[in-house]
N, C-alpha and C positions, 0 to 999 in steps of 0.2 A: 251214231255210236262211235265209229272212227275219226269225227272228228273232234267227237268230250276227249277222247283218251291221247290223240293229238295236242288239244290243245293241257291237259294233265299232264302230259311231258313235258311238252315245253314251262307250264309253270314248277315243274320240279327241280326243271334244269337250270332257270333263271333262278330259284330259291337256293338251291345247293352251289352254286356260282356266288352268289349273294355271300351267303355265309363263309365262305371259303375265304372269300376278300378281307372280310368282317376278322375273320378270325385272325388274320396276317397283320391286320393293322390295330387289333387289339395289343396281339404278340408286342408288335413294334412299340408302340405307347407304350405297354408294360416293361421292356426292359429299357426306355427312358426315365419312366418313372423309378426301376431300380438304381439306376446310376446317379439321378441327385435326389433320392433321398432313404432315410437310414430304415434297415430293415424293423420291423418289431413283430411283438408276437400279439396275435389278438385270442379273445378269450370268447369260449362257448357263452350261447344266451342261452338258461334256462324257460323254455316255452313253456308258458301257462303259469306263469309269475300274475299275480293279479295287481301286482306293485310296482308300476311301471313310469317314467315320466313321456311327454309325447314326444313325439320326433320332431325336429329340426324344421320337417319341411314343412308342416301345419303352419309354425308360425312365418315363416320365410314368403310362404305363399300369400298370408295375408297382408306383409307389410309389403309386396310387391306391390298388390291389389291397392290396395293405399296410396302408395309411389305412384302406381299408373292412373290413378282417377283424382291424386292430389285432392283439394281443401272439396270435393263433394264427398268424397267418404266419411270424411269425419262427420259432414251434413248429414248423410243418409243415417249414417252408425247413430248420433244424437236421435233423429228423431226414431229410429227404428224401434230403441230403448225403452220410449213411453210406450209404443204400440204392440212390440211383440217382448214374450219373457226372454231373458237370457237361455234358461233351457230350450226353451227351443231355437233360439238360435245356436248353441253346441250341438243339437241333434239335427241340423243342416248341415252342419260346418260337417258333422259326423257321418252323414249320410254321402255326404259330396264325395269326402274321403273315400267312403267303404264302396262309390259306383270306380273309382280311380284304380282300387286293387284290384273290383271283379274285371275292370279291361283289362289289367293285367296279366289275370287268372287266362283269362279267354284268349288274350295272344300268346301265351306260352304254351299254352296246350293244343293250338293251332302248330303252333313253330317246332315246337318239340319233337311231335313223331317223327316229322320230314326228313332230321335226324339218323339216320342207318343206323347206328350203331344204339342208337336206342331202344330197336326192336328187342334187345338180346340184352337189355341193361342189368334185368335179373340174372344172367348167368357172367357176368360181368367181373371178375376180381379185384382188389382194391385199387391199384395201378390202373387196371385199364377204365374203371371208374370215376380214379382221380384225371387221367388224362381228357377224357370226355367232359367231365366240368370244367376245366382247364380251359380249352375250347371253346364252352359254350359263357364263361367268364368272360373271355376276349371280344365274342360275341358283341356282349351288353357294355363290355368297356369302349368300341369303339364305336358303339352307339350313342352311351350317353355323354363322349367325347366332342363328339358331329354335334352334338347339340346346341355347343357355343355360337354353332353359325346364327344363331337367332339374336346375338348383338349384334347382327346390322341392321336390326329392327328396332334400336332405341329399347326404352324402358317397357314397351308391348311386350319385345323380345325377352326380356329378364322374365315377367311373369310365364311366358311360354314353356322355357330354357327351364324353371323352377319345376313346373310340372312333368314337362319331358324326363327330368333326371329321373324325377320321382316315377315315373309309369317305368323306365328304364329300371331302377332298383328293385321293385315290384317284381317285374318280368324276372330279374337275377334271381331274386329269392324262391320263387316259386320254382323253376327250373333247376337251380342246385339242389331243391330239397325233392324234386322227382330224382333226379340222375341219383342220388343216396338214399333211395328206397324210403324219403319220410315226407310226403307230399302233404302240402295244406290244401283243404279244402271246408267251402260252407263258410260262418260266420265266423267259428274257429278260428280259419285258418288264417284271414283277413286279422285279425284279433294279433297274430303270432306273430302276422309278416310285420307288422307295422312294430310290436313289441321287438321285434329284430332289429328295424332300423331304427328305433328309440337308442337303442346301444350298441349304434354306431357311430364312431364318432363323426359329425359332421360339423364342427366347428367353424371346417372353412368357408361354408355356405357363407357365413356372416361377413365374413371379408369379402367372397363374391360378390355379395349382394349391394355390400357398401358401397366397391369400386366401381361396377357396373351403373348405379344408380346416378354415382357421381358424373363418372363419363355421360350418362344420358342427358343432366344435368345441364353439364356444360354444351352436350350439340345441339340441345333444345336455346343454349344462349347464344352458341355462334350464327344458328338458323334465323335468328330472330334479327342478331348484330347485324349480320347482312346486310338486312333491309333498313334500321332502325337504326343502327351505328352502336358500336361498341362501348363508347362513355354515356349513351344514355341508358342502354341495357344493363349494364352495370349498377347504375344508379336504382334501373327498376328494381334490380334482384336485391339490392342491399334493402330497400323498403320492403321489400316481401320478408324479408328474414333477418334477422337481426343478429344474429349470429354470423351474416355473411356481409352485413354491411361493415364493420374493420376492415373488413379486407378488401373487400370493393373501395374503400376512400384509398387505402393503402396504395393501391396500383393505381389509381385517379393521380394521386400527391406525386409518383415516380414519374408517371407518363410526363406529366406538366414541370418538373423540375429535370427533365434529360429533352424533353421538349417534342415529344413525340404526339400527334394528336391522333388518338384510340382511334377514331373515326375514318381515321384513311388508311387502318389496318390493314392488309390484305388478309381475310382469314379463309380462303376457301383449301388450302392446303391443307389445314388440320382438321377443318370439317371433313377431307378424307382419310388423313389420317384416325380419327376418334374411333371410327366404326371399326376399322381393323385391329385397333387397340381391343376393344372390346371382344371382337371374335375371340383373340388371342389369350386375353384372360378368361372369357368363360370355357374355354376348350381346357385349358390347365386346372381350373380348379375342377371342373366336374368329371377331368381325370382319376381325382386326387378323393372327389370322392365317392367315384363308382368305387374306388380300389377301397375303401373303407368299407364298403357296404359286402362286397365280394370276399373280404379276410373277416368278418364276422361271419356270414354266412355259411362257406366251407369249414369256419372252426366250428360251429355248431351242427352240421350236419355231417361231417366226414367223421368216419369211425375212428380214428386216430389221429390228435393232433400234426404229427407229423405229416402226415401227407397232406392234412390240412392248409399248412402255416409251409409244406416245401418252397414254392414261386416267392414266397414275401417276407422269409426269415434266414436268417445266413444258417448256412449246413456245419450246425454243431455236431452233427452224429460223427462226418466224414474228419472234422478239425480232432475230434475225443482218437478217433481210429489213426491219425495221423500222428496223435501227440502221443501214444502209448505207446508205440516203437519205439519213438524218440526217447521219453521214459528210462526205457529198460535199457538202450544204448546208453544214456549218460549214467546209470544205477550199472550196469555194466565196469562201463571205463570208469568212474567211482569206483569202483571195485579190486581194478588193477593196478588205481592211483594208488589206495592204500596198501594192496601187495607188495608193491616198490617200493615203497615207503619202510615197509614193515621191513621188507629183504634188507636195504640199504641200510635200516639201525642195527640188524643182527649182525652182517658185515661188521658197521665198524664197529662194531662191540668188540666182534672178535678178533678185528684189527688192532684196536687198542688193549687188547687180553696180550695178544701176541707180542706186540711191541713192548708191554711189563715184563712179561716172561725174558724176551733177549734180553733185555736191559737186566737184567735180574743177570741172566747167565753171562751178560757181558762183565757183570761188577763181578758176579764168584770168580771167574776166567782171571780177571787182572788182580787180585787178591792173591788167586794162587800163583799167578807169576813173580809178585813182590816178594812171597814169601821164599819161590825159589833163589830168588837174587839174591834173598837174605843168605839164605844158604851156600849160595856160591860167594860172595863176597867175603864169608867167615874164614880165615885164618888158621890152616891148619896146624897141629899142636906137634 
């Protein structure tokens, strides 16, 4: 008995360590991704919408699966056709799906309690509830961040990497919608999660998927170059595709016109290079879109936008409280412009009043002086 609860310490200790890391290098990711790129606002998903399109990673995952089993997929997909119906293969595809959410379901509710501050999340206030998601946000961002590390596995790794994000966004959704008192659970809930990340934008998956495919592309030809040499490999790949053979002659025509023969290239430096290329795009983009899936999410589950969309939107509340002072200063001094104003015309009003007046008693003053002169100058009788 003393040593189950020994060793239950120590798995709490190493779990709470765990997260704590997790949580600081989420943080850190997050506010890189604040600094290059522009805030937006994301918008609540209505659950239980029956009008949905799929998500992103359905399709992602099967053209991986394609990419990685090349020209036998399409072989198998062909004959599959004649032998099984299409519905049933959507109700696999559907099934495969729905085993991916319920792991997720089952690691979140493992991971969660372990959580302290979760025991008490019903007496929780909106702050200290939004900060707890916050946390457990970083959580799944620096998780499904890590994930990139699976391009130095080649095109294997991209299908991995594809699924990883996916179990990782799962995990997000179901843990923010416990920490905001609205938990999915059952087929329901599976139904909702997935309708959640249907409207999310994951656009960029398809740029990942492209560039990663392509790098794989290429360390599958420098692997081969190696051994094979470089101007016949080329040649292969341009008969394999026809779309790549222009450009395969193209660098063919250079090489031989600058006189360099492909063949005694040295390529084993960018064969290490590739893979690190790799790492490094898929850890950005599946930054880019845990942070999509986590700003849907909280907008849909946090009771006010606002504390929702706080980490991922610039603070118009505190810009409105700042410009309103400002405001009534400039509507202020406005105010005192035109008192000046106003002062300054009646002055010289009355300045130019005053100055007719002298002038007035200046001309009666020398009028009656003339007439006295007249008077002295007349000639007594």
């Amino acid at each position: 008995m003393a040593k189950r609860s020994t060793l239950s310490k120590s798995i709490n200790t190493v779990g709470s360590f765990t997260r704590n890391n997790l949580e600081r290098m989420g943080a850190l990711i997050d506010g890189m991704n604040a600094k290059t790129s522009k805030p937006r606002q994301y918008k609540a998903v209505n659950l239980g919408d029956e009008d949905y399109q799929q998500d992103l990673f359905r399709e992602q995952t099967l053209k991986a699966t394609q990419q990685l089993l090349g020209p036998r997929f399409a072989t198998y997909g062909k004959y599959a056709k004649k032998v099984v119906p299409n519905s049933f293969f959507q109700s696999t595809v559907d099934g495969a799906f729905a085993q991916v959410a319920k792991l997720a379901s089952n690691w979140s509710q493992i991971d969660l309690p372990n959580e302290h501050r979760f025991a008490s999340v019903a007496s929780l206030d909106d702050e200290e509830r939004y900060a707890l998601a916050t946390d457990i946000a970083n959580q799944n961002r620096a998780l499904a961040t890590m994930g990139g590390l699976t391009g130095l596995a080649g095109l294997p790794g991209m299908l991995a990497d594809t699924l990883w994000v996916l179990l990782v966004s799962l995990r997000t959704i179901y843990q923010l919608g416990a920490v905001y008192n609205k938990p999915l659970t059952g087929k329901q809930g599976i139904k909702m999660a997935y309708e959640l990340l249907s409207n999310a934008d994951l656009s960029k998956m398809q740029e990942k998927q492209a560039l990663l495919a392509g790098i794989g592309i290429g360390k599958g030809l420098l692997d081969n170059a190696q051994s094979n040499g470089l101007h016949s490999e080329l040649k292969n790949l341009g008969l394999k595709n026809k779309n790549v053979n222009f450009y395969a002659e193209q660098i063919d025509s250079i090489a031989s016109q600058v006189g360099i023969d492909l063949d005694q290239i040295n390529l084993s430096w960018v064969r290490r290079f590739l893979p690190a290329t790799a790492v490094i795009i898929g850890m950005r983009y599946n930054s880019q879109l845990i942070d999509e899936v986590i700003g849907v999410a909280q907008a849909t589950f946090a009771p006010e936008a606002k504390l929702a969309n706080r980490a991922i939107t610039d603070d118009s509340s505190n810009e409105a409280e700042v410009k309103k002072p400002t405001d009534s200063n400039e509507q202020e001094s406005s105010e005192k412009q035109e008192g000046n104003q106003t002062k300054d015309t009646i002055n010289k009003d009355t300045k130019q009043e005053n100055d007719k007046q002298k002038s007035k008693a200046d001309e009666s003053s020398d009028d009656t002086s003339a007439q006295v002169d007249k008077v002295t100058d007349k000639p007594s009788k």
